[in-house]
C-alpha positions in Angstrom: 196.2 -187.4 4.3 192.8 -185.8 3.9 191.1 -188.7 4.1 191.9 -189.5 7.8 189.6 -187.2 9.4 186.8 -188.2 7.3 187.6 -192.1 8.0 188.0 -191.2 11.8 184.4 -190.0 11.8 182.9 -192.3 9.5 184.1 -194.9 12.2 183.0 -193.5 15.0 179.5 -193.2 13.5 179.0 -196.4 12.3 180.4 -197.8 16.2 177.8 -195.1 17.6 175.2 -197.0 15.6 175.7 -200.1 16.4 176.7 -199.3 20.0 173.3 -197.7 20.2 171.5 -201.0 18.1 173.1 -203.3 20.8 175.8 -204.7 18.0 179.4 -203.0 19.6 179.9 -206.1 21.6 179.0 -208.8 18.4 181.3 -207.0 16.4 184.0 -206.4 18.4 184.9 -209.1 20.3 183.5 -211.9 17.9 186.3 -213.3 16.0 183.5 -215.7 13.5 184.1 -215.5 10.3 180.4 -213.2 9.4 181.8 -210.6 11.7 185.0 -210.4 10.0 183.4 -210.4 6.6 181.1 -207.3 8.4 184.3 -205.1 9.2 186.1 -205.5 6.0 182.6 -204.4 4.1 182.2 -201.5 6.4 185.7 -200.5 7.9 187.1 -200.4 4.8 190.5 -198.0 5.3 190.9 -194.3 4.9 191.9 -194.5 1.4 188.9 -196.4 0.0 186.2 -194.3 1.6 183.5 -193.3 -0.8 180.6 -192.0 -0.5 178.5 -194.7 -1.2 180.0 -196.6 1.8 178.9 -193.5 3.8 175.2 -193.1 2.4 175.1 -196.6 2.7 175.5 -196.4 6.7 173.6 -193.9 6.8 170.7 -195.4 5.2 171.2 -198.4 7.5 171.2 -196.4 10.7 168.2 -193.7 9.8 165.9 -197.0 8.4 163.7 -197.6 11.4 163.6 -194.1 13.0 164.2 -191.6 10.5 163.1 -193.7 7.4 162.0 -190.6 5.4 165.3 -189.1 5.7 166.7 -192.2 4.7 164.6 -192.8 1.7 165.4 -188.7 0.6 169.0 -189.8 0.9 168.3 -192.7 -1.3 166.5 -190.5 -4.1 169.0 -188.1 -4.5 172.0 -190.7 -4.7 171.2 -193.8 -5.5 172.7 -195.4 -2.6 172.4 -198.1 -1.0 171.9 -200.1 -4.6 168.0 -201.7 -3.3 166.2 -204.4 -5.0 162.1 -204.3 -5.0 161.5 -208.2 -4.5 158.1 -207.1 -6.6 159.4 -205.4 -9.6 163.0 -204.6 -9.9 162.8 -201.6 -11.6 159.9 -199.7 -9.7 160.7 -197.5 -6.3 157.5 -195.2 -5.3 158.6 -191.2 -5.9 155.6 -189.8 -4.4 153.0 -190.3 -1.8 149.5 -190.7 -3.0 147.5 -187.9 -2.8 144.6 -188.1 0.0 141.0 -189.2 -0.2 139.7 -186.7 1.0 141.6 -184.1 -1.8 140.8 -186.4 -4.4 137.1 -186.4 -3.0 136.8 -182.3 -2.8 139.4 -181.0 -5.3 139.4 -183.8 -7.5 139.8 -181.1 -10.5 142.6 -180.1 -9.6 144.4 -183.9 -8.2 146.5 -184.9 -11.5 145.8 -188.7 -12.5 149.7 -189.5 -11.2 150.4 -193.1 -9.2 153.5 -193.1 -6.6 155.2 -194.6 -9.2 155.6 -191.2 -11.4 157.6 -188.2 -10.6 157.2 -185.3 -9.4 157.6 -181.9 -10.8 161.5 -181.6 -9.5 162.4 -185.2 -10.7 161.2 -185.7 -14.2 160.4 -182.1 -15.3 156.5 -181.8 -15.1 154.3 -179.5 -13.7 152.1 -182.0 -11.9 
């Protein structure tokens, strides 16, 4: 099945993870119905692997150290599905530009928040 070597090393990353995150132990040898409910969300068979399941671990183990590269992967899939407890439809897709080039190249700093694209996301030039 081609799926198998995919599953095999989507499982070992996610135990690497939480290995590394101190969780191994929790989530293997707890027999409580939350941790079963946790491996039939995450280990959820060779044949039903998608890729959201694996962007999804991905985000959740890149968060606190590599949270850029987690927030890239997040912008170019759409995965995990997040909710902004402030507005549900607003996610920032820029950083603001800097004080100090708005204070000495302000001609040239477009009037853009964080909350509007950027040239290779909605097609302007800004």
């Amino acid at each position: 099945m081609i799926y198998v070597p995919a599953y095999a090393a989507y499982v070992a990353a996610v135990n690497a993870d939480l290995t590394a995150k101190g969780g191994a132990g929790f989530v293997s040898t707890s027999t409580s119905a939350e941790s079963q409910e946790f491996r039939d969300r995450v280990f959820v068979g060779a044949a039903n692997l998608t890729l959201q399941n694996i962007i999804t671990q991905k985000y959740i183990s890149f968060f606190v150290y590599q949270s850029i590269e987690a927030y890239n992967d997040y912008r170019r899939t759409g995965f995990p599905t997040l909710q902004n407890p402030k507005n549900s439809v607003f996610f920032p897709r820029r950083f603001p530009y800097p004080q100090s080039e708005i204070a000495t190249n302000k001609d040239n700093v477009p009037n853009a928040t964080i909350g509007d694209g950027v040239w290779w996301d909605d097609g302007t030039e800004d």
